[in-house]
BALUM-816864 format. One record per residue: residue number from 1; residue in three letters; x, y, z of N, C-alpha, C in turn. Coordinates in Angstrom, 1 decimal. Example, Ala and Ser with C-alpha at 12.3 -4.5 7.8 and 13.67 -1.06 7.14 Angstrom:
2
     n   res     n.c1     n.c2     n.c3    ca.c1    ca.c2    ca.c3     c.c1     c.c2     c.c3
     1   Ala     13.2     -5.7      7.8     12.3     -4.5      7.8     13.2     -3.3      7.8
     2   Ser     12.8     -2.2      7.1     13.7     -1.1      7.1     12.9      0.0      7.9
//
This chain:
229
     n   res     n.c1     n.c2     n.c3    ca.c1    ca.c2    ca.c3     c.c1     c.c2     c.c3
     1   Unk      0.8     -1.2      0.0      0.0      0.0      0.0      0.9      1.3      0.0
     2   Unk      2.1      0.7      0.8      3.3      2.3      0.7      3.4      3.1     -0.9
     3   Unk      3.8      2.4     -1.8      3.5      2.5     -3.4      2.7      3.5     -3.8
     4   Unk      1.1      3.0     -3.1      0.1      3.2     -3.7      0.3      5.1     -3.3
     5   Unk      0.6      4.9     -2.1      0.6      5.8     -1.4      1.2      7.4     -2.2
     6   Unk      2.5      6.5     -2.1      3.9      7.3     -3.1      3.5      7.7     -4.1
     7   Unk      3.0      7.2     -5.1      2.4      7.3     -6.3      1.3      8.3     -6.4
     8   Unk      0.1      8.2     -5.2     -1.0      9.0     -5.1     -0.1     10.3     -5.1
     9   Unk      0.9     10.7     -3.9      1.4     11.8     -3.9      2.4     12.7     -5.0
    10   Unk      2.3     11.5     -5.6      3.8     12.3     -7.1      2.0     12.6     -8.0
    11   Unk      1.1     11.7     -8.1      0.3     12.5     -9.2     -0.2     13.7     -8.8
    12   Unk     -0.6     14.2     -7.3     -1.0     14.7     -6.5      0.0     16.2     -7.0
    13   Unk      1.3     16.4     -6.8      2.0     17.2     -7.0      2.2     17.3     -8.6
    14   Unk      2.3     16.6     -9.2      2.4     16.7    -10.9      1.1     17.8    -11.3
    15   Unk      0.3     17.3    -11.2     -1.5     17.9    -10.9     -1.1     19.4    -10.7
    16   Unk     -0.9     19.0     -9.4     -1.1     20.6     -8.8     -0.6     21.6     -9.6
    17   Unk      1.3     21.0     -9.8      1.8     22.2    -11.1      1.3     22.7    -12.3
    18   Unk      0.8     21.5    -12.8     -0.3     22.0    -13.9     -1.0     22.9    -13.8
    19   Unk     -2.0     22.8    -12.9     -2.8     23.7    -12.6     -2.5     25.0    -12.0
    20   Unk     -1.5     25.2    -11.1     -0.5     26.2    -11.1     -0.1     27.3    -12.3
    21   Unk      0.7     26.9    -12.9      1.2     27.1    -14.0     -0.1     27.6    -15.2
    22   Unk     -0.7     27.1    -15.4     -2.2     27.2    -16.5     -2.6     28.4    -15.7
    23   Unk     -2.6     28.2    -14.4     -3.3     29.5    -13.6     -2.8     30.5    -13.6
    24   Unk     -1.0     30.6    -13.8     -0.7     31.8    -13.9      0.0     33.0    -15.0
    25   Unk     -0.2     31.4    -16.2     -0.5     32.3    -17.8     -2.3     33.2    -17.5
    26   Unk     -3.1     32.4    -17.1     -4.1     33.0    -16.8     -4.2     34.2    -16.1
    27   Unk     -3.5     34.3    -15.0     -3.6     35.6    -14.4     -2.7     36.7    -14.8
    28   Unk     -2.0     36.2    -15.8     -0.6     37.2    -16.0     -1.3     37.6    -17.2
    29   Unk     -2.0     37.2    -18.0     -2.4     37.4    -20.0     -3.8     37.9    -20.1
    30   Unk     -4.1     36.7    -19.8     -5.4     36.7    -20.2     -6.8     37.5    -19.6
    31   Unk     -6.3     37.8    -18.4     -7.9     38.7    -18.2     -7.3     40.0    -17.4
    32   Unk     -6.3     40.7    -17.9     -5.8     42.2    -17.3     -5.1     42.4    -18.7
    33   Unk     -6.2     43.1    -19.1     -6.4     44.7    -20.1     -5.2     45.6    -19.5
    34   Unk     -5.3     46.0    -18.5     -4.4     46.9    -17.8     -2.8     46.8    -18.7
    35   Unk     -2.6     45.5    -18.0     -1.2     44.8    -18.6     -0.9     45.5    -20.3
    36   Unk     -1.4     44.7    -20.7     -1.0     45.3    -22.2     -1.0     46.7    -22.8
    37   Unk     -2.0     47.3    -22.0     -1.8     49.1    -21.5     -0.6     49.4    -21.4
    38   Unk      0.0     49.2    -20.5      1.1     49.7    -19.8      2.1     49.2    -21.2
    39   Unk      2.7     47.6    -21.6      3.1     47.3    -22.6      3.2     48.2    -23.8
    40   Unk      2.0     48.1    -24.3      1.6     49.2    -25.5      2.7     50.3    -25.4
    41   Unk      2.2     51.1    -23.9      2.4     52.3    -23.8      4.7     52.0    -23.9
    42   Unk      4.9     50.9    -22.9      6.4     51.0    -22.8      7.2     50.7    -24.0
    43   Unk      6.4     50.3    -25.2      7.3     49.7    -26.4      6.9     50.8    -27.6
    44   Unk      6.3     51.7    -27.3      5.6     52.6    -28.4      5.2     51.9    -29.9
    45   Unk      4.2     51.0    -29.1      3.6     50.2    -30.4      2.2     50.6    -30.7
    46   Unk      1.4     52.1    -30.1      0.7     53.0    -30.5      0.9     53.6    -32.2
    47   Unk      2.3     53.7    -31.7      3.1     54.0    -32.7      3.2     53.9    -34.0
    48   Unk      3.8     52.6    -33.5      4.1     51.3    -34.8      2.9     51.0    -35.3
    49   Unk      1.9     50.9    -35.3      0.6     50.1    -35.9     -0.4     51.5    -36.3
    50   Unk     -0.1     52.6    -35.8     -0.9     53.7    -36.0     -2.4     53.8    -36.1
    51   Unk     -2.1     53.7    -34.6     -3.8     53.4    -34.0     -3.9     54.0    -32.7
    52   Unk     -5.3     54.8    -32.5     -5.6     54.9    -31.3     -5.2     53.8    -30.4
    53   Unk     -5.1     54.1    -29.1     -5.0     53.5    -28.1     -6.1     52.6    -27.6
    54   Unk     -7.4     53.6    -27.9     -8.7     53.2    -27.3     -9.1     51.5    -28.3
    55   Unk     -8.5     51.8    -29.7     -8.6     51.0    -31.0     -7.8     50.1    -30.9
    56   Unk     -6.4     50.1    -30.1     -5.6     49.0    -29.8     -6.4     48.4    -28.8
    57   Unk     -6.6     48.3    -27.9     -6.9     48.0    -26.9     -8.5     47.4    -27.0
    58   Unk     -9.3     47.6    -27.7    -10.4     46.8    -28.3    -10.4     46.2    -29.3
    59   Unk     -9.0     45.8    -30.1     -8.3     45.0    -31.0     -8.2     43.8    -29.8
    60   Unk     -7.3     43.8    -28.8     -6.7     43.2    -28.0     -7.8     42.4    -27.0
    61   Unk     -8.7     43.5    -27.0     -9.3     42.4    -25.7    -10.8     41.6    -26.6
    62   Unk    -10.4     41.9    -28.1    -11.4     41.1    -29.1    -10.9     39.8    -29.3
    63   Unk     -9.6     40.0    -29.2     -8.3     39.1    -29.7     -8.3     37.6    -28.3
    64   Unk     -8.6     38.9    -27.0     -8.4     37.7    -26.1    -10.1     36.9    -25.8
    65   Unk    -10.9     37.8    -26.4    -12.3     36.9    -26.6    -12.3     35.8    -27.3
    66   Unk    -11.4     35.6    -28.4    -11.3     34.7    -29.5    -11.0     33.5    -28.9
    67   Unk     -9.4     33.9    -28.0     -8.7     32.7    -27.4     -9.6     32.1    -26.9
    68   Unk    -10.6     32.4    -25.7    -11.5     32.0    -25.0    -12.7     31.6    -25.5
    69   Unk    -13.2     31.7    -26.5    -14.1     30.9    -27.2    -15.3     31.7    -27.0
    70   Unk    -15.0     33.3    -26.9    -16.3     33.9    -26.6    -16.6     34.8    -28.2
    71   Unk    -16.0     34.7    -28.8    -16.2     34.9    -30.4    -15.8     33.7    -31.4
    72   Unk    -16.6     33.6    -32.3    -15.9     32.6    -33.4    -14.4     33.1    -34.0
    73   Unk    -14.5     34.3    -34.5    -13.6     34.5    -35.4    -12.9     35.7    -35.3
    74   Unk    -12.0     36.1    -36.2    -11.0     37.3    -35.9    -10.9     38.1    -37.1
    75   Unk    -12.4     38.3    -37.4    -12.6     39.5    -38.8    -12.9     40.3    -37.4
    76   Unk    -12.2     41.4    -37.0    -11.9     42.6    -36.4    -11.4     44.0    -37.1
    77   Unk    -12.5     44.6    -37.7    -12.2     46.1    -38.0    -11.5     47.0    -37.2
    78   Unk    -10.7     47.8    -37.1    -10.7     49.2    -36.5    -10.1     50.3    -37.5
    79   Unk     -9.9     51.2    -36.9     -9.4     52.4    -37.4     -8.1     52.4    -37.6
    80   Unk     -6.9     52.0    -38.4     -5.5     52.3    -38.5     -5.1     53.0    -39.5
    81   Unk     -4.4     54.2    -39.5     -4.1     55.1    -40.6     -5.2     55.9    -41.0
    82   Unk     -6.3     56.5    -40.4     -7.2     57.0    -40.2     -8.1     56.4    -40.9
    83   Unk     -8.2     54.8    -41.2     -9.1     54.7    -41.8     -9.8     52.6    -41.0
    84   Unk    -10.6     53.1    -41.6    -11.3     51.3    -40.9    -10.8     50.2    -41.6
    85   Unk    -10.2     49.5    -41.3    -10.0     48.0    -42.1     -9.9     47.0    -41.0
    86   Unk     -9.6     45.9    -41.7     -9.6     44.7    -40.6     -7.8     45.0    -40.2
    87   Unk     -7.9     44.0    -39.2     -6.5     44.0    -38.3     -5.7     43.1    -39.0
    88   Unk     -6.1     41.7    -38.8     -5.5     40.8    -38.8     -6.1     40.1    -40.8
    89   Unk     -4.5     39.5    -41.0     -4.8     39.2    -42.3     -4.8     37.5    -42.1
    90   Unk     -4.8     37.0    -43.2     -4.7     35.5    -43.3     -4.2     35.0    -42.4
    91   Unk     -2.7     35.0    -43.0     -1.5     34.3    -41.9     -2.3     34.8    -40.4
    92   Unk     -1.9     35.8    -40.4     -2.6     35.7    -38.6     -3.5     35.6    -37.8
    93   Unk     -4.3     35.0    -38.8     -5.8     34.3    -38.2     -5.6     33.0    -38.3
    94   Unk     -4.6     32.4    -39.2     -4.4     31.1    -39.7     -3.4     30.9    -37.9
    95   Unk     -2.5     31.5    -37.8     -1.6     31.2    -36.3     -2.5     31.5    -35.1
    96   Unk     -3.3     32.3    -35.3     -4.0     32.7    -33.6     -4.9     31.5    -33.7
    97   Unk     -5.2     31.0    -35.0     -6.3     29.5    -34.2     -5.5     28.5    -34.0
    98   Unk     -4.5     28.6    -34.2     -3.1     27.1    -33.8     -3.2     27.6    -32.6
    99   Unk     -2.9     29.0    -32.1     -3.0     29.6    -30.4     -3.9     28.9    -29.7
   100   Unk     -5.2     29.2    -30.4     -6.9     28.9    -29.5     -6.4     27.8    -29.3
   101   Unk     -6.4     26.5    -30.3     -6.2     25.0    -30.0     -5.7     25.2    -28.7
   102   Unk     -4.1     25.8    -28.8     -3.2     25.6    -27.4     -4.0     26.1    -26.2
   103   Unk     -4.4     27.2    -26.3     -5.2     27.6    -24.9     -6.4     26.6    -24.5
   104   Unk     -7.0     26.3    -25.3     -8.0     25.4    -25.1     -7.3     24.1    -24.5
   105   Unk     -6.4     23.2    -25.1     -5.7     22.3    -24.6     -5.2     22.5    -22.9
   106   Unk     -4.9     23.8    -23.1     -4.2     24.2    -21.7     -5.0     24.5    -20.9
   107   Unk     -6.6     24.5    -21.1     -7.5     24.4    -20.1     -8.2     23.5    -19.7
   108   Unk     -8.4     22.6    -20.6     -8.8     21.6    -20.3     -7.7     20.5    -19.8
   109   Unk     -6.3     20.7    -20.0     -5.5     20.2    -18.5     -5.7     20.5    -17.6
   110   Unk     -6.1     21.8    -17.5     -5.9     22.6    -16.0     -7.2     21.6    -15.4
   111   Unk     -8.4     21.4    -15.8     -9.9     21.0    -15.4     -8.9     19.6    -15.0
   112   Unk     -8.6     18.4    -15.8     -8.0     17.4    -15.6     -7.1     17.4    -14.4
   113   Unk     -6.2     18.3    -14.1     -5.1     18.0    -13.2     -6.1     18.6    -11.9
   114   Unk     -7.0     19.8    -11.8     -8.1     19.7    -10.4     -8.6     18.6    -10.2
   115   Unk     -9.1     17.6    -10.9    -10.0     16.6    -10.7     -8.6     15.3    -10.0
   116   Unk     -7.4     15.7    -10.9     -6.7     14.4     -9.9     -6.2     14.6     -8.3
   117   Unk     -6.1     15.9     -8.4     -5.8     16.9     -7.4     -6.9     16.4     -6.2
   118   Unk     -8.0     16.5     -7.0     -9.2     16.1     -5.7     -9.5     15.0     -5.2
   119   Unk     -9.1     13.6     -6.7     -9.0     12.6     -6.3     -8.1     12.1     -5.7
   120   Unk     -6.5     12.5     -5.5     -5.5     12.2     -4.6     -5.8     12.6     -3.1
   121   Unk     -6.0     14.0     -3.3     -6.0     14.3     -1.9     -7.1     13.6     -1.2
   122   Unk     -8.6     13.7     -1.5     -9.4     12.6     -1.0     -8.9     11.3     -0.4
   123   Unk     -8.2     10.4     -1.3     -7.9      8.9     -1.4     -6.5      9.2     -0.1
   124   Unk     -5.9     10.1     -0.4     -4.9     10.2      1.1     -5.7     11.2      2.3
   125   Unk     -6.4     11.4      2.5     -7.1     12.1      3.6     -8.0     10.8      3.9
   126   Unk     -8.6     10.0      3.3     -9.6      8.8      4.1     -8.2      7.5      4.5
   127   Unk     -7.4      7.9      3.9     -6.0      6.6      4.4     -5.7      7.3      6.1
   128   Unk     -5.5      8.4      6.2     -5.4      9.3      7.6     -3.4      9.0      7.3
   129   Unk     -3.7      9.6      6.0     -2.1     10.3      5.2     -1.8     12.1      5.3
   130   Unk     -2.6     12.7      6.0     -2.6     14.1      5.8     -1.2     14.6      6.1
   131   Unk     -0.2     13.8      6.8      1.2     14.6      7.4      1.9     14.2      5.9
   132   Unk      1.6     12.8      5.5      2.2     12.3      4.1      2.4     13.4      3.5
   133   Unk      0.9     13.4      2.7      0.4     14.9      1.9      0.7     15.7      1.6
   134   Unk      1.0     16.4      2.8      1.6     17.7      3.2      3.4     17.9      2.8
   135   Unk      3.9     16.6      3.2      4.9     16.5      3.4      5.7     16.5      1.8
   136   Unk      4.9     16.1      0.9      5.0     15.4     -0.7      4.9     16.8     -1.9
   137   Unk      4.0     17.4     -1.2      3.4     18.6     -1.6      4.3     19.9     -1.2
   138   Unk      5.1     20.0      0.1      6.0     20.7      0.2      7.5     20.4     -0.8
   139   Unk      7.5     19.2     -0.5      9.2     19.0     -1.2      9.3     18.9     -2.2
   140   Unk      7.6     17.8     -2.8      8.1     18.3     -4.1      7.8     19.3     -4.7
   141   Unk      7.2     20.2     -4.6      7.1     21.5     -5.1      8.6     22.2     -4.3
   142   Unk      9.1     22.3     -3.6     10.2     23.0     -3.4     11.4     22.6     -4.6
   143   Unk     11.3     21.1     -4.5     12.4     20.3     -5.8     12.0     21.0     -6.9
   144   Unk     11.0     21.2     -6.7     10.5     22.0     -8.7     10.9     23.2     -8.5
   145   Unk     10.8     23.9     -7.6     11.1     25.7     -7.9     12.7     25.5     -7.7
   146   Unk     13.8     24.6     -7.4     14.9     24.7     -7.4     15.0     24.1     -9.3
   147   Unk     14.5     23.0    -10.0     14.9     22.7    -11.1     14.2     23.7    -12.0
   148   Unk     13.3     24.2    -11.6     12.9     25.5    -12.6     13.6     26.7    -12.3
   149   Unk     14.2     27.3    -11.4     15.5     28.5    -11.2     16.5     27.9    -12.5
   150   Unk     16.8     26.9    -12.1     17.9     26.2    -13.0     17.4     26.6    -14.3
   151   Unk     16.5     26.2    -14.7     15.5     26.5    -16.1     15.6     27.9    -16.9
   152   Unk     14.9     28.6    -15.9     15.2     29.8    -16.1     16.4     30.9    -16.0
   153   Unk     17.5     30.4    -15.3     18.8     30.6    -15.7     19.3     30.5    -16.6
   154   Unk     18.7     29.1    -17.5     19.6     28.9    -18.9     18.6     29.5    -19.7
   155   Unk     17.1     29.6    -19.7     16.7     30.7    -20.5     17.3     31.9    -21.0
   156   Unk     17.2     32.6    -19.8     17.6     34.2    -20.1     19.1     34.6    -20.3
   157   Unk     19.9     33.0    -20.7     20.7     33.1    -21.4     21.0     33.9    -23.2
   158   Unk     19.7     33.3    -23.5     19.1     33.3    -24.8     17.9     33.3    -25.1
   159   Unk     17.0     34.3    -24.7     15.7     33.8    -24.8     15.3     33.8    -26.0
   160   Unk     15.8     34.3    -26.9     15.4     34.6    -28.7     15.5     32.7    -29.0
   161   Unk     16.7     32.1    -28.6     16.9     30.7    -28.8     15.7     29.9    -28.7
   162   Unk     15.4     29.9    -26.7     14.5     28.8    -26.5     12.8     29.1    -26.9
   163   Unk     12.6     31.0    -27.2     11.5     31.3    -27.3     11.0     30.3    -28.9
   164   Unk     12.2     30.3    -29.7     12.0     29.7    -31.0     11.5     28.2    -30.8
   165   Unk     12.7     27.6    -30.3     12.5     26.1    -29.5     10.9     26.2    -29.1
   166   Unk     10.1     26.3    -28.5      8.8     27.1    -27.8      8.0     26.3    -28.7
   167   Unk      7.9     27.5    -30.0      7.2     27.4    -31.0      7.3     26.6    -31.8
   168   Unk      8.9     25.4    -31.8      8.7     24.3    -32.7      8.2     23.2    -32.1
   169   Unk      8.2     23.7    -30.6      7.6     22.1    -29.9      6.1     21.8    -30.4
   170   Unk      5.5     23.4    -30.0      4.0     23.5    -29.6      3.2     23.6    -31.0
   171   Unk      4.2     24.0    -32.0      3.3     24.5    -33.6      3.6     23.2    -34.5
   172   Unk      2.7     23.0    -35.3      3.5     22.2    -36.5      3.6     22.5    -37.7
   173   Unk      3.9     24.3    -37.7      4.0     24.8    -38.8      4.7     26.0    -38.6
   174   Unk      5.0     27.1    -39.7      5.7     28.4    -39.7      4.9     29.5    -39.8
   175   Unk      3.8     29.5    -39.4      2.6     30.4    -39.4      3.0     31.4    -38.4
   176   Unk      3.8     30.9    -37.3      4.5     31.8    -35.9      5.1     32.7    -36.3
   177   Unk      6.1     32.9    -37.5      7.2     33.0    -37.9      6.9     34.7    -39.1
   178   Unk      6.4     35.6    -38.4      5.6     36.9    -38.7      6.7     37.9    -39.0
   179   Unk      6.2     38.5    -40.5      6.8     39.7    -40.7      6.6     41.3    -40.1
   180   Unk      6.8     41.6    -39.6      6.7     43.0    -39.3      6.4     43.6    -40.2
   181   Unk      6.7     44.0    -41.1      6.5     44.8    -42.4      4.8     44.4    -42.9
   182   Unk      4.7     43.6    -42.9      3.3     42.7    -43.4      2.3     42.2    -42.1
   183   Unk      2.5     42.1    -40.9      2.0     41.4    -39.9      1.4     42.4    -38.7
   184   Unk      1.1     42.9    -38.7      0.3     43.8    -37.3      1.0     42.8    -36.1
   185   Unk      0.7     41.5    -36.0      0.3     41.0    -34.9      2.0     41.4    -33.9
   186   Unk      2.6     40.8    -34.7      4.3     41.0    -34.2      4.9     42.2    -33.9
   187   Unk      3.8     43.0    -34.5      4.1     44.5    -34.0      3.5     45.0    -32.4
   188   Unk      2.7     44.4    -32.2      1.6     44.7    -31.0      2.5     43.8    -29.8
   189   Unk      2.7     42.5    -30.3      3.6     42.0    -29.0      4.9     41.2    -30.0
   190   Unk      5.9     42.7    -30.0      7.0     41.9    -30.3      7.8     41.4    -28.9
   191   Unk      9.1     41.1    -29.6      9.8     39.9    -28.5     10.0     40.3    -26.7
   192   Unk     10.1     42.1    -26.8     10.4     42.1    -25.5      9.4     41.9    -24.2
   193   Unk      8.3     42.2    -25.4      6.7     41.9    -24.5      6.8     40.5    -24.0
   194   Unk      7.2     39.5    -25.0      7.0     38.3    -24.1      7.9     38.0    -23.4
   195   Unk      9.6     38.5    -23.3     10.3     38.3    -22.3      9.6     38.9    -20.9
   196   Unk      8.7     40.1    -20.8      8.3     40.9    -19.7      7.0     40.0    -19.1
   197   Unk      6.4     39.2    -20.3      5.0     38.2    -20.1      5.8     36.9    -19.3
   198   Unk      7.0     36.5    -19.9      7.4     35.4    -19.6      8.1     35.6    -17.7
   199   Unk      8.3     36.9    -18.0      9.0     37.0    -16.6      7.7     37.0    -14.9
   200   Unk      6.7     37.9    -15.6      5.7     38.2    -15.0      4.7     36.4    -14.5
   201   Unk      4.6     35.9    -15.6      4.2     34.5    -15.3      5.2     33.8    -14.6
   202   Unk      6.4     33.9    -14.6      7.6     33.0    -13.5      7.7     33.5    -12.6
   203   Unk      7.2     34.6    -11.8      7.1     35.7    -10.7      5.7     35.1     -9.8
   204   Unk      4.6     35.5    -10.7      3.0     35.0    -10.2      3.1     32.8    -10.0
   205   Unk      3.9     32.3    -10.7      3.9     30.8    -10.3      5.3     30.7     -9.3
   206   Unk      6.2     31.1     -9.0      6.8     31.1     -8.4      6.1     31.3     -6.9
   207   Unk      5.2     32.8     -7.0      4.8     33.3     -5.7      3.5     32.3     -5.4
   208   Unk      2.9     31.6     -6.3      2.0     30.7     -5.6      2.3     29.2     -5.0
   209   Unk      3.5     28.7     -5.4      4.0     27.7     -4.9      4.6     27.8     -3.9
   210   Unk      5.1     29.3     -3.7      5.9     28.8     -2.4      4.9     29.3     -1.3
   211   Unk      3.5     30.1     -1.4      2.2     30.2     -0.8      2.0     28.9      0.0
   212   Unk      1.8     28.0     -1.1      1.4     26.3     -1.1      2.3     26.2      0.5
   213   Unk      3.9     26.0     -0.1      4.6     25.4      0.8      5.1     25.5      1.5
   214   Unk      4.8     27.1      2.2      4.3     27.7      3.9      3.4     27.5      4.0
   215   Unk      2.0     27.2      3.5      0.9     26.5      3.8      1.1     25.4      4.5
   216   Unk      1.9     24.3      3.4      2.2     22.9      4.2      2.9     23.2      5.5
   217   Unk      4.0     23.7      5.8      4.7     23.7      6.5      4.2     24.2      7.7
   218   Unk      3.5     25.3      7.7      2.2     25.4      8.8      1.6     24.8     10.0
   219   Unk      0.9     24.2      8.3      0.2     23.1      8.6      0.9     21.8     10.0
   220   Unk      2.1     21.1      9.2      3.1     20.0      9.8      3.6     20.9     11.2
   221   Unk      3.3     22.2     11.3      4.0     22.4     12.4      2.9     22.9     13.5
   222   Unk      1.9     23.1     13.2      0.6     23.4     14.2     -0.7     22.4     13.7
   223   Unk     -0.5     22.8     12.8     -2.4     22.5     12.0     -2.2     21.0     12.8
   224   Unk     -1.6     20.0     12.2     -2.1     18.4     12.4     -2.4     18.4     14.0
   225   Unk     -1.1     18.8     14.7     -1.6     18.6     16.4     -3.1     19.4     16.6
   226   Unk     -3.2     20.6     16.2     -4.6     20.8     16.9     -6.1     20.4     16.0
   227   Unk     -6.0     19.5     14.8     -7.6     19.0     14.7     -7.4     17.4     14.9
   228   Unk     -6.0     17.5     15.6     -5.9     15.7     16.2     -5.4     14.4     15.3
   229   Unk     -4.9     14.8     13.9     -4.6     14.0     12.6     -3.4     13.4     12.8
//
């Protein structure tokens, strides 16, 4: 049963990361407008694309309707060069639904790793494993923010390198691979935006795991003795 045990607790922690992680592309992208405000404003990509602000910024949060499945499609007019046209051409309607796929994928992991999440902890809470638990959920989440430092160290070696690497894992094509000259989209978030997205999401999952694992540690050092476990 020790096994079973072990095992409960590495899916238990696998899970959780997932869902971690999913959670904090989520809080970092996807639903703060603000963010890409400030962006906009620090890369002078008002600028570059020759658009109101008010026009970018209803480009963008049409853009992040799409990901989410709250619009079909990405025929989006606005105003650029004083005049109305759509935003996005072929190519970049052809790559932002390769995106949707991925975000969609990446949520419906997130749904999947809650549900193992609930089913581990359950299955070790009726065993009267709670110190286990606790204990599995601290270290190994601490082993992970030490092999992801490491990670991120050799990133920001090169991020132009692994950002490429990125997109040959997750794409199966060169639709990613946008001209500036021709492409709006690479203008609105070129590269340094997603080094500042990338950093901002390693900041928000960093700060929630180690939440977790003064949680645990709490827990192991008060919580169990006083509800008697």
């Amino acid at each position: 049963m020790k096994i079973v045990h072990i095992l409960a607790g590495i899916f238990c922690v696998i899970s959780l990361l997932v869902v971690i992680l999913i959670s904090s592309v989520d809080i970092a992208v996807y639903g703060d407008m603000r963010y890409f405000q400030k962006e906009y404003r620090k890369y002078d990509v008002i600028k570059n694309v020759n658009m109101e602000e008010k026009e970018l910024l209803f480009v963008t949060e049409e853009m992040m309707s799409y990901l989410k499945g709250k619009r079909d499609n990405l025929n989006i007019e606005a105003v650029i060069d004083g005049e109305q046209q759509e935003f996005f051409n072929e190519k970049e309607i052809a790559h932002m639904k390769d995106v949707r796929v991925l975000f969609w994928g990446g949520q419906w992991l997130r749904r999947i790793g809650v549900i193992i999440c609930i089913i581990t902890v359950i299955f070790l809470l009726f065993q009267s494993k709670i110190e286990f638990l606790l204990k599995c959920l601290r270290n190994g989440l601490i082993s992970f923010i030490v092999f992801m430092a490491i990670l991120v160290g050799i990133i920001t070696t090169n991020f132009t390198k692994y950002f490429v690497i990125f997109h040959k894992i997750f794409f199966s094509n060169n639709l990613w691979i946008l001209n500036p000259e021709t492409d709006r989209l690479i203008n609105i978030v070129p590269e340094p935006f997603f080094i500042d997205t990338s950093i901002r999401i390693v900041v928000i999952f960093f700060s929630i795991i180690l939440f977790v694992c003064i949680g645990c540690s709490v827990l192991l050092k008060i919580g169990i003795k006083k509800i008697g476990v």
